[in-house]
VMD Tcl script that draws the C-alpha trace (Angstrom):
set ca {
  {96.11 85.81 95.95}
  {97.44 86.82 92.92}
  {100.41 88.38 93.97}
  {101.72 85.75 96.05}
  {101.27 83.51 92.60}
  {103.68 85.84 90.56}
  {105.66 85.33 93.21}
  {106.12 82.06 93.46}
  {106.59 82.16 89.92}
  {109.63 84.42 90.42}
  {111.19 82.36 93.31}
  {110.74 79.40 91.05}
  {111.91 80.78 87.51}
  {115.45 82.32 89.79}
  {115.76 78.96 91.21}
  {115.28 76.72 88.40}
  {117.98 79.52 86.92}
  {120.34 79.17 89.55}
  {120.14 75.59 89.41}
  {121.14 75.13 85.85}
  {123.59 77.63 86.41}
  {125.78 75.97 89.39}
  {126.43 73.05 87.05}
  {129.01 74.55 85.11}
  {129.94 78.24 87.27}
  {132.38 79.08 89.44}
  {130.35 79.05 93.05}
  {131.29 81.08 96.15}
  {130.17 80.22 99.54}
  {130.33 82.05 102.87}
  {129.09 83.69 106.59}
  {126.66 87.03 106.03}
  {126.60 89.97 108.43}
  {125.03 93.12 108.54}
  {122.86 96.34 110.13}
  {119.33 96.88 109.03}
  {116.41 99.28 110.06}
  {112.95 98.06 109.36}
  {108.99 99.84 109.55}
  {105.62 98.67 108.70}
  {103.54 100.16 105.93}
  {99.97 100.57 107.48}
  {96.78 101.20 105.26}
  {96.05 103.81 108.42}
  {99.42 105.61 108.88}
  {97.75 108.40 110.93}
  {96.47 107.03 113.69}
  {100.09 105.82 115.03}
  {102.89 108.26 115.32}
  {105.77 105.62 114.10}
  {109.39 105.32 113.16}
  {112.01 102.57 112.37}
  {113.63 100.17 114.57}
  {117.41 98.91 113.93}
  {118.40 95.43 114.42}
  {121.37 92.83 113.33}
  {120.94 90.29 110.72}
  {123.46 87.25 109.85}
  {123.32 84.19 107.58}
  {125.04 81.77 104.94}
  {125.39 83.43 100.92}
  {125.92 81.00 97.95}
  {126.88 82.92 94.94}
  {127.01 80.96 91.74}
  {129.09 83.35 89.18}
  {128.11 82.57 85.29}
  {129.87 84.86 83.67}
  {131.58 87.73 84.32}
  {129.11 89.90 84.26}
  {126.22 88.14 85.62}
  {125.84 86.06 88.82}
  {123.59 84.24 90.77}
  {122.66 84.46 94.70}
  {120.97 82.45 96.84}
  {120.90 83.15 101.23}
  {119.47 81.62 104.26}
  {119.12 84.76 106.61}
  {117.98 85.88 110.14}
  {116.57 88.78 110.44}
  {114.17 91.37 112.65}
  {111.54 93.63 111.60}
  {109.00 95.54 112.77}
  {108.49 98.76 113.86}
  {108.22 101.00 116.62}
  {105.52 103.02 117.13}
  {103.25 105.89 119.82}
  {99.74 106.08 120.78}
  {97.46 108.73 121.83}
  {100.14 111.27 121.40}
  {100.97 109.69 125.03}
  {104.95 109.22 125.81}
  {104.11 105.34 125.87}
  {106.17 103.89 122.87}
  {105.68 100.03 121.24}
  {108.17 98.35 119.95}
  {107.25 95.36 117.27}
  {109.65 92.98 116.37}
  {109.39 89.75 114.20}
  {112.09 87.33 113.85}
  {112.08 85.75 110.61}
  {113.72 83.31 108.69}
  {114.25 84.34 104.98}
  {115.31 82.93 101.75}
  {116.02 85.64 99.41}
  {116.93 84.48 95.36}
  {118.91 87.38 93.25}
  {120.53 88.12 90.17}
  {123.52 90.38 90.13}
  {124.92 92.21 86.83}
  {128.39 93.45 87.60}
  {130.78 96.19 86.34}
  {134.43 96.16 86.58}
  {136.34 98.54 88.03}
  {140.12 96.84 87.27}
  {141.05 93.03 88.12}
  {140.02 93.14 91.55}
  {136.86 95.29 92.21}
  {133.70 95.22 91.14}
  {130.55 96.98 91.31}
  {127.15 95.28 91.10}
  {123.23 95.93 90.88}
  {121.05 93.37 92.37}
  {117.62 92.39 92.35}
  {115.42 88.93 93.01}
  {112.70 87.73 95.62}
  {112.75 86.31 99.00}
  {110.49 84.11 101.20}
  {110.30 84.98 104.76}
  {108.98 82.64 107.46}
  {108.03 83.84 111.02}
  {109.34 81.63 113.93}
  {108.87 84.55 117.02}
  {108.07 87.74 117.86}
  {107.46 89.97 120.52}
  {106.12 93.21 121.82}
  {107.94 95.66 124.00}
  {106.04 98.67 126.12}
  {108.17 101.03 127.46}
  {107.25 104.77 129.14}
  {106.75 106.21 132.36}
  {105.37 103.29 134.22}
  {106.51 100.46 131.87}
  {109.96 100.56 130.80}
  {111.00 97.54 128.97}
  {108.85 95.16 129.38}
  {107.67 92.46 127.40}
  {104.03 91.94 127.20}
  {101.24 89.81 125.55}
  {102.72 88.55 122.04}
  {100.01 86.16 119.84}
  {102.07 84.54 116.66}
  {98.76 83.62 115.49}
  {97.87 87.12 114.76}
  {100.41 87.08 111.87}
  {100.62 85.24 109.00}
  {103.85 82.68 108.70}
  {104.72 83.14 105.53}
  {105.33 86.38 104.03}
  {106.63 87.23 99.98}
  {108.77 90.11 99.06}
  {110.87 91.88 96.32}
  {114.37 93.27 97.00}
  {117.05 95.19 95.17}
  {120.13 97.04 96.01}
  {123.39 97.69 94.78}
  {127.22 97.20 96.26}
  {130.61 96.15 95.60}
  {132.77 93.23 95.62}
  {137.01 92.75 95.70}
  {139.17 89.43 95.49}
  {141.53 88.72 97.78}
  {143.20 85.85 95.86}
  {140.66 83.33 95.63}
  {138.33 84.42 98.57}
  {135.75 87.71 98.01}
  {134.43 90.50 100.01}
  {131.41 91.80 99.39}
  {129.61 94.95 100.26}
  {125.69 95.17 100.13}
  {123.31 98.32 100.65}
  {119.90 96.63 100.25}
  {116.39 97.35 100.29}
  {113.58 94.90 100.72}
  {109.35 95.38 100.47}
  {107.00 92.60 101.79}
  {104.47 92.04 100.05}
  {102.69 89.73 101.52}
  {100.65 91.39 105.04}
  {102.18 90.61 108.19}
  {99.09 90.62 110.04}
  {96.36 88.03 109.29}
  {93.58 90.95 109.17}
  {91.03 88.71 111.21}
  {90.70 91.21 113.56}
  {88.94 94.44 113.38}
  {91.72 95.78 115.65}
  {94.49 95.04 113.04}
  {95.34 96.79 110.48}
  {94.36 96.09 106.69}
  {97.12 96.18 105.06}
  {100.94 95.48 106.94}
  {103.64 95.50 104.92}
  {107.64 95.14 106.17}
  {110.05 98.09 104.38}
  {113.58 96.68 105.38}
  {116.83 99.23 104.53}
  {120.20 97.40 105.15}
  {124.06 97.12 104.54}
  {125.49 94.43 104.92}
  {128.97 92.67 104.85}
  {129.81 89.11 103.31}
  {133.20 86.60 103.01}
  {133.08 84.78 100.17}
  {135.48 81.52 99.57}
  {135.60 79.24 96.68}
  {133.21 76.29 96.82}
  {133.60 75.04 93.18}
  {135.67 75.79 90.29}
  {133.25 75.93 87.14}
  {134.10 75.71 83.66}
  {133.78 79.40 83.04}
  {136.02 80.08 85.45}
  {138.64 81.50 83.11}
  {136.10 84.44 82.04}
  {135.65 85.57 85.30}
}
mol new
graphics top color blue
foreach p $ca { graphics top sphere $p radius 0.5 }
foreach p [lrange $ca 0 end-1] q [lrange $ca 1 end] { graphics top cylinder $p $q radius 0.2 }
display resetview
């Protein structure tokens, strides 16, 4: 309970930043694509032979930038996680995937390399909220097939922390921008009402990820940037 207080204390402190920030920055809007790979932290890692499943994720980026070292981010995202996992040291593989909807908040603190590029550190809080799911068994006598999947088995709502670094370049007044990313739930993705569950299920997301930014707003600060 605690930790999903500091969190929404986080989420609200960057967006009550943000906010008084876009009044007078230079804001940057635009489409969000990228490759991620995604596991589950269990409290009982032994008893399932697992490994990381890849998946797409794509959204919208605002980017309000303050100054020209500091900037603002705020996304609407899809993405998958999950994991994929063995039992019973059998050849039978599952294959866990969550579809979520995510809002993550960041901060970025750039460096300049020159008039056009820039390098960047990142770091913030997102809110992810499950909409679907499913469960894949696959093996010698099941190959791809999708079996029973119960969305009430996981919570909705899930907190996490994410950081990362990249680069970004202007193309006149439109900007590219590179992401490698890394993002920890840590909120439980399972409920833990069942004895069968796991305690503790946390999402581990690794990611790069592309985005086009164009100009939304001129802000007075504009000339500093």
């Amino acid at each position: 309970m605690g930790r999903s207080i500091n969190i929404h204390y986080l989420l609200f402190s960057f967006a009550v930043i943000l906010g008084l920030n876009l009044c007078n920055a230079q804001v940057y809007i635009g489409p969000k694509a990228g490759y991620q790979t995604s596991i589950m932290l269990l409290n009982n890692p032994d008893t399932l032979d697992r490994t990381f499943v890849a998946s797409w994720m794509a959204g919208v980026s605002l980017m309000s930038q303050t100054h020209k070292n500091l900037g603002f981010q705020v996304e609407l995202l899809y993405s998958n996680k999950g994991m994929l996992y063995y039992v019973n040291d059998t050849k039978t593989s599952y294959e866990l995937r969550l579809s979520y909807a995510e809002l993550p908040i960041l901060t970025h603190a750039f460096l300049r390399f020159g008039q056009r590029l820039r390098g960047f550190v990142l770091a913030g809080a997102q809110v992810s909220y499950l909409f679907a799911g499913k469960e894949i068994r696959s093996g010698e006598e099941f190959v791809d097939q999708t079996f029973g999947f119960n969305l009430s088995e996981f919570n909705r709502l899930v907190y996490g922390v994410t950081g990362g670094l990249g680069v970004n370049y202007a193309i006149g007044t439109s900007k590219i921008q590179l992401e490698l990313r890394y993002t920890h739930d840590i909120g439980y993705a399972y409920t833990n009402q069942l004895d069968y569950r796991p305690r503790s299920s946390q999402n581990q997301v690794f990611g790069a990820n592309l985005t086009y930014f164009l100009p939304l707003s001129k802000g007075k600060k504009e000339s500093e940037n």
